[in-house]
C-alpha positions as CSV (number, residue, x, y, z in Angstrom):
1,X,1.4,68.2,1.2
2,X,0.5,65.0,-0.8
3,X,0.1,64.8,-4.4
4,X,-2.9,63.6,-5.2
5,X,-3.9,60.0,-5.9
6,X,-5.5,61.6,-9.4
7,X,-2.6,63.5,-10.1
8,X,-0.1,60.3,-9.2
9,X,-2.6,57.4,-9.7
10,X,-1.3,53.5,-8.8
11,X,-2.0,51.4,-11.2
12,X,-0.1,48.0,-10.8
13,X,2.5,46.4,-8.7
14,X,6.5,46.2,-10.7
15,X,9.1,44.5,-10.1
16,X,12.2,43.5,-12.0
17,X,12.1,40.9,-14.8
18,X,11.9,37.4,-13.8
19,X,10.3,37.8,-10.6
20,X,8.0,34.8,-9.0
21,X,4.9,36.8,-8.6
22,X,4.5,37.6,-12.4
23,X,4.5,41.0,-11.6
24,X,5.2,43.9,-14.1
25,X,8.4,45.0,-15.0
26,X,8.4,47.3,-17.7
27,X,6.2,50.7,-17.9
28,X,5.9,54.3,-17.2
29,X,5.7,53.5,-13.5
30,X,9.3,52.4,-13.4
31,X,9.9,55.6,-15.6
32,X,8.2,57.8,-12.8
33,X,9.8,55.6,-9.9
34,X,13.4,56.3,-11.6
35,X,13.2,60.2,-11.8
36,X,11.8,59.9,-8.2
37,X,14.8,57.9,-6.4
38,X,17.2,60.5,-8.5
39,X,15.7,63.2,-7.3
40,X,15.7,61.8,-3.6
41,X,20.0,60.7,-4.2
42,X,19.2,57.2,-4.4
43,X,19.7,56.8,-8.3
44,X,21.9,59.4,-10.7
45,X,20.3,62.1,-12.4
46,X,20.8,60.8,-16.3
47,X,17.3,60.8,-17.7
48,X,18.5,60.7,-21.3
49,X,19.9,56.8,-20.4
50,X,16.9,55.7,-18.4
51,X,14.1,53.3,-19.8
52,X,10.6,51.7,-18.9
53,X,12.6,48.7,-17.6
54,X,12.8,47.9,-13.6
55,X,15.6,46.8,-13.6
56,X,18.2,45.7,-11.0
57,X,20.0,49.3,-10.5
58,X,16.2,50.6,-9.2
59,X,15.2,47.2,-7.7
60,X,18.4,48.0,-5.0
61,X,17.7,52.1,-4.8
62,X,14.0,51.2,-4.0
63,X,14.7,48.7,-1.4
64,X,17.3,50.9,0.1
65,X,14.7,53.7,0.0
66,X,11.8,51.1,1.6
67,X,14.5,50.1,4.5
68,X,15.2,53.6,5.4
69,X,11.0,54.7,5.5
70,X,10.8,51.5,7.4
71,X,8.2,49.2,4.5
72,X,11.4,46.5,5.0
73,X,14.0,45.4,7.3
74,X,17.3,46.9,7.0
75,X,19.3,45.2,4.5
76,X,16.4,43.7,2.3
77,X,16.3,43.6,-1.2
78,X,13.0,43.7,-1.8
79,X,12.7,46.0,-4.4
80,X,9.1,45.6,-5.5
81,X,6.6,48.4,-5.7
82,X,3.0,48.5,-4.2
83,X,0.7,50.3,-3.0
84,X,2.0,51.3,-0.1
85,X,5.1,52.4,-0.9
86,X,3.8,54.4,-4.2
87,X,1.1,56.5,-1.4
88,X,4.5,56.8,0.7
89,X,6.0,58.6,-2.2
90,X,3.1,60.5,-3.2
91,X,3.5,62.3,0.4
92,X,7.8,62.4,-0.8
93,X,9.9,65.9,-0.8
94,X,12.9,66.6,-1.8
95,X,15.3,69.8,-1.2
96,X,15.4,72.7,0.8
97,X,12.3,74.1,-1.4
98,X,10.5,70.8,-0.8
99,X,9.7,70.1,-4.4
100,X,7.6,66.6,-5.4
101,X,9.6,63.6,-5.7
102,X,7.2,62.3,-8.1
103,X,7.6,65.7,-10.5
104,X,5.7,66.7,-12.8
105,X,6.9,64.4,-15.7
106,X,6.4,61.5,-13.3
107,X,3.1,62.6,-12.6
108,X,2.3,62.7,-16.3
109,X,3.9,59.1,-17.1
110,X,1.7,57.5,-14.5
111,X,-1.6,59.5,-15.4
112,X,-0.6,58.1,-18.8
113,X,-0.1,54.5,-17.9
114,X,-3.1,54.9,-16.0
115,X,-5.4,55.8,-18.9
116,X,-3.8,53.0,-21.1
117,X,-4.7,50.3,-18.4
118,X,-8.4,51.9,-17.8
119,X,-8.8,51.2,-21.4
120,X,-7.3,47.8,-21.7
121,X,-9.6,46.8,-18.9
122,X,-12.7,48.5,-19.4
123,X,-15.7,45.8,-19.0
124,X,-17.1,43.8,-22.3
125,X,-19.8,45.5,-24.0
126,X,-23.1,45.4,-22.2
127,X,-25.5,42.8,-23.7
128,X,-28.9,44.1,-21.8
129,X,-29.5,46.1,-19.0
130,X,-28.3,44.7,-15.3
131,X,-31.8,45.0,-14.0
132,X,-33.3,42.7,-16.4
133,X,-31.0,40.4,-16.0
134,X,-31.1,40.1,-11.9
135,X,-35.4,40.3,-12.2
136,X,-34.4,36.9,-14.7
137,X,-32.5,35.3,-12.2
138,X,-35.2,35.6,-9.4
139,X,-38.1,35.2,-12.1
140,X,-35.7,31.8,-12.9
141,X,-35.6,31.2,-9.2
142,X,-38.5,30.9,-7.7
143,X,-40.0,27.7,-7.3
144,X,-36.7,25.7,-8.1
145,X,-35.3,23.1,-5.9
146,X,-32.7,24.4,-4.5
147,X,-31.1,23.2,-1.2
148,X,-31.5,25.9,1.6
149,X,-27.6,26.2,3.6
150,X,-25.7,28.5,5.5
151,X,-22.1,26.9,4.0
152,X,-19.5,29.5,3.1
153,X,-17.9,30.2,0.7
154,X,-21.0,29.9,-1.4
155,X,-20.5,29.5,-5.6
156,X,-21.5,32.8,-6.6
157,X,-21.2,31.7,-10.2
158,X,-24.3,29.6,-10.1
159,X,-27.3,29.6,-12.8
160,X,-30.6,30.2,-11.4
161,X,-32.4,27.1,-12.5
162,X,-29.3,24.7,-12.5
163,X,-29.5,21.2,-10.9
164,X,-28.1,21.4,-7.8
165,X,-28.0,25.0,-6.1
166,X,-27.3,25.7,-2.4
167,X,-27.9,28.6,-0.9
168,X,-29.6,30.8,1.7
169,X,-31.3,34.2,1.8
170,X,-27.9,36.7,1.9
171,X,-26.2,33.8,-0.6
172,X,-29.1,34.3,-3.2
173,X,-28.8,37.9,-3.2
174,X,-24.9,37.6,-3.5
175,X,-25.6,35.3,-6.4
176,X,-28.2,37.2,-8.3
177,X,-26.0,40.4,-8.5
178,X,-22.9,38.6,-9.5
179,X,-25.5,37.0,-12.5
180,X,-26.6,40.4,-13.5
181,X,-22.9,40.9,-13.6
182,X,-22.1,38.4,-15.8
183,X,-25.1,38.8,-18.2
184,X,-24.6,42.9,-18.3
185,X,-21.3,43.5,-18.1
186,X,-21.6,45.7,-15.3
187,X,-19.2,45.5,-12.6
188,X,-22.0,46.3,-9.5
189,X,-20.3,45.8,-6.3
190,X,-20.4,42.6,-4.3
191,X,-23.4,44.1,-1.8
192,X,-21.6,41.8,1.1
193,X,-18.6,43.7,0.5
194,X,-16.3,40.7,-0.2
195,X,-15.7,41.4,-3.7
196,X,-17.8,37.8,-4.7
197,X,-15.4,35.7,-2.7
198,X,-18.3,33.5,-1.8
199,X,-18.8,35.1,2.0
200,X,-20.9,37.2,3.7
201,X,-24.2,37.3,5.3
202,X,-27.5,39.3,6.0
203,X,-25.3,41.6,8.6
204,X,-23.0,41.8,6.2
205,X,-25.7,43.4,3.5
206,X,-27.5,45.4,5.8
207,X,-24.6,47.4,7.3
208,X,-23.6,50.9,6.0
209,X,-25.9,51.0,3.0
210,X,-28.1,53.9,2.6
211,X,-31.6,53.4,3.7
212,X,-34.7,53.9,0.7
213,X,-37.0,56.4,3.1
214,X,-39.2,57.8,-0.2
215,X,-41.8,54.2,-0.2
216,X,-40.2,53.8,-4.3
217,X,-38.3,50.5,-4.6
218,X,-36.2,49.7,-7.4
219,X,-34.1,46.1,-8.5
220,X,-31.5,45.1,-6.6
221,X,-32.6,47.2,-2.9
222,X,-33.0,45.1,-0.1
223,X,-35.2,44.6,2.4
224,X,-34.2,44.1,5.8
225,X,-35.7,42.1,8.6
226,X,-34.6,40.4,11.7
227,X,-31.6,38.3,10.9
228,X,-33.1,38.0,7.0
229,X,-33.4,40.0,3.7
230,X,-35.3,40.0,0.6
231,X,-34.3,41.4,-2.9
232,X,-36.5,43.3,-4.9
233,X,-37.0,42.2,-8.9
234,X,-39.8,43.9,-10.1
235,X,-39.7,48.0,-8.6
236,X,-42.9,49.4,-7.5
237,X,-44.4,50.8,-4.0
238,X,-44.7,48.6,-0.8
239,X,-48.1,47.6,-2.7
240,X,-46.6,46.6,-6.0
241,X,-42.9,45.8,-5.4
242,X,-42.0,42.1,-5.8
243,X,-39.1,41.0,-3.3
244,X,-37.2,37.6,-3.9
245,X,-36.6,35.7,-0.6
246,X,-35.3,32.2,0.0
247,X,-34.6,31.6,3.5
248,X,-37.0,28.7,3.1
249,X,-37.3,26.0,0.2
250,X,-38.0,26.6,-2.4
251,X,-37.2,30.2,-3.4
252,X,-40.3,32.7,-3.5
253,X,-42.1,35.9,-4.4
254,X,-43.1,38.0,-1.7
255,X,-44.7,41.3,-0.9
256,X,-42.6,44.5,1.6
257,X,-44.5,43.4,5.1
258,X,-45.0,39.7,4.9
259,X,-43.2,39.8,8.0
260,X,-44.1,41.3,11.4
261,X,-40.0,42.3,12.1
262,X,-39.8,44.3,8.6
263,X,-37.2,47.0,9.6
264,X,-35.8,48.9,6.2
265,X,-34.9,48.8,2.7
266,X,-31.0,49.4,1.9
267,X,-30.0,49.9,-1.5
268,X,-26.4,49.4,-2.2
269,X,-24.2,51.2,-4.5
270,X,-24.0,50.3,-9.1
271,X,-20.5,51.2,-9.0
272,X,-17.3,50.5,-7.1
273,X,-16.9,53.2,-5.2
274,X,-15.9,52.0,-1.2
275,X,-16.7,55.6,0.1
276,X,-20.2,55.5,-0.7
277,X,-21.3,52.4,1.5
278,X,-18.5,51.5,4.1
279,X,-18.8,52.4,7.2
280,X,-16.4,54.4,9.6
281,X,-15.3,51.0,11.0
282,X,-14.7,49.3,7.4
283,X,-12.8,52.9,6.3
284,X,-10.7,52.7,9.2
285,X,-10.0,49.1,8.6
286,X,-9.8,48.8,5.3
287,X,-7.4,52.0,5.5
288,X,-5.0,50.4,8.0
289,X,-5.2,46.4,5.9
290,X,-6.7,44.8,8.6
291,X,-10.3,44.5,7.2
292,X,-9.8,40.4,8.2
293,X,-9.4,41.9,12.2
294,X,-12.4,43.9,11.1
295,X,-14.4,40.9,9.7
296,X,-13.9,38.5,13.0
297,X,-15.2,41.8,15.0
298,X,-18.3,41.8,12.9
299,X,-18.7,37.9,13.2
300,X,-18.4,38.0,16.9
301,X,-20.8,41.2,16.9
302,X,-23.3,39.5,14.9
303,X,-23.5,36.2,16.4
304,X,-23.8,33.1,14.0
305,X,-21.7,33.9,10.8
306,X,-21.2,31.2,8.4
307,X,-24.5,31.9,6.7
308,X,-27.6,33.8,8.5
309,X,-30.3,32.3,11.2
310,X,-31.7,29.3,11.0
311,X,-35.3,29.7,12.1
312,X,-37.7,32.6,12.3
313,X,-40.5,32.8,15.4
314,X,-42.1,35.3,13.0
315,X,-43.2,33.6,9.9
316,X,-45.5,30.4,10.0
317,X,-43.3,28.7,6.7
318,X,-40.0,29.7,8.6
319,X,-37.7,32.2,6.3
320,X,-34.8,31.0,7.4
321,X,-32.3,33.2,5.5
C-alpha cells in the first residue's frame, strides 16, 4: 500500500547546499527523508542530532538508496530528490510488519512544509473578476490590426490593442486567458495544455474538454469547428452569445453558427486540476514523462501543427484560424 500523495505531499526538489541547480537544501523534507533512510538502514537512527539541513551524510544514503531502486547507475552520487523518487518512497516498507518508511512524523513534517509553501505562493490578490477581464481583451481586440500567423511559440504576454500583435485563432484564445490571468490573479489553466509556453493549436483546445450540451454559453468556452475555434466574451444562448474569432484580419465578433462546419462548444477547466480535462492518452503520457512522445503523436495525428489551417472552403471572408 502507498501513502497517499495528501498524507506525504511533494513539495520541492532538495539537494545539498551549493548545488548548480539552486535547488533547496534545508527544510522539513530533508527532516522526513532523514528518518526515512534510518528507518530503511541507510542512515543511523539518532533523531535527537538530525536537522533540516541536506547535507552530505543524506546526499550519499539517498544516492545509494536511488542506485539500489534503480533511479541512478550504480555508484552515482546523485543525491538529489524529486519527484520520482519521493512517489518511490511513498510506496517504501520497512520490517517484517512492513511499517511506512515515511512514518508518521515524516508525514507530518511534509504536510507541514507543504502548508507553509501553499501559503508563500498563493496568487496576488484578485483585482476584478477573470471574466471581465478576458470579455476586455476581445472587446479590445476586435477590429485591431493585428498580423494573422501560425508561428510558434506565440508571446502569450501580449496586450490586446498593442502595436504589433501576431497571432491566429487557437493563439488569440491562448492569449486572452493568459490576460485574464494576469489582470485577475487567477491561475486558469493554459486551455492548450502547455502551461503558456507559447504552443498549441485548435486540436490542441478541442481535445478532452468537456462538451457544453445545455444551449447556455459562458466566457472563456469554446467553439469548435473544422480545423478553427471561436471564444465566447459576452455569455448568452446561441442567439445572444458573442464569440471572438480571428482566423482572419482583423479580429471579430461573431455569432454560434456563422459557419456551416459548427461542431461543439468545449469549456475547459478555472483551476489546475490535469484530471478534469486530459485525456486517457495525455494521463498515460503525462504519467510515464513522455508527454513530448505524446505531443509529436498528436502533431502527426492532426496534420499541420505549427499554428492551425490556413484557409477555410466554408466561409466567404476565410477564418483561417
Amino acid at each position: 500500500m502507498t501513502v497517499p500523495a495528501s498524507e506525504a505531499p511533494f513539495i520541492e526538489p532538495y539537494a545539498k547546499a551549493g548545488n548548480p541547480n539552486g535547488l533547496k537544501s534545508k527544510g522539513n523534507t530533508a527532516l522526513a527523508v532523514k528518518r526515512a533512510m534510518a528507518h530503511l538502514g541507510f542512515l543511523p537512527w539518532e533523531p535527537e542530532r538530525w536537522d533540516s539541513q541536506w547535507n552530505e551524510a543524506l546526499n550519499d544514503a539517498v544516492a545509494e538508496w536511488k542506485a539500489k531502486r534503480g533511479l541512478v547507475p550504480a555508484g552515482s552520487s546523485d543525491g538529489s530528490w524529486g519527484k520520482t523518487a519521493h512517489d518511490m518512497m511513498r510506496g517504501t516498507w520497512y520490517g517484517a510488519d512492513h511499517k511506512e518508511a515515511f512514518d508518521g512524523e515524516s508525514q507530518r513534517l511534509l504536510k507541514e512544509e507543504k502548508r507553509a509553501y501553499d501559503e508563500a505562493h498563493k496568487p496576488p490578490p484578485s483585482s476584478g473578476s477573470w471574466e471581465k477581464h478576458l470579455t476586455a481583451f476581445c472587446e479590445q481586440a476586435i477590429g485591431e490590426p493585428w498580423d494573422y500567423s501560425q508561428n510558434r511559440a506565440i508571446d502569450v504576454t501580449v496586450d490586446p490593442n498593442a502595436d504589433s500583435v501576431d497571432s491566429d485563432c487557437s493563439g488569440s484564445v491562448i492569449q486572452a486567458f493568459h490576460y485574464a490571468n494576469r489582470k485577475s490573479g487567477q491561475n486558469v489553466p493554459d486551455p492548450s495544455k502547455y502551461g503558456y509556453a507559447g504552443w498549441g493549436n485548435t486540436w490542441d483546445d478541442e481535445d478532452g474538454h468537456p462538451k457544453v450540451t445545455n444551449g447556455q454559453y459562458k466566457v472563456g468556452d469554446l467553439a469548435h469547428y473544422d480545423g478553427h475555434v471561436c471564444l465566447c466574451y459576452h455569455p448568452g444562448n446561441a442567439d445572444t452569445a458573442d464569440w471572438f474569432s480571428f482566423g482572419s484580419e482583423p479580429p471579430s465578433k461573431r455569432k454560434l453558427y456563422y459557419r456551416t462546419d459548427f461542431k461543439f462548444v468545449v469549456r475547459p477547466p478555472r483551476s489546475p486540476s490535469p484530471d478534469t480535462y486530459e485525456t486517457t492518452f495525455e494521463r498515460l503520457t503525462r504519467s510515464l514523462q513522455i508527454w513530448k512522445l505524446q505531443r509529436l503523436v498528436l502533431f502527426w495525428k492532426n496534420g499541420k501543427r505549427r499554428g492551425d489551417p490556413a484557409s477555410d472552403p466554408y466561409y466567404v471572408h476565410a477564418d483561417r484560424g
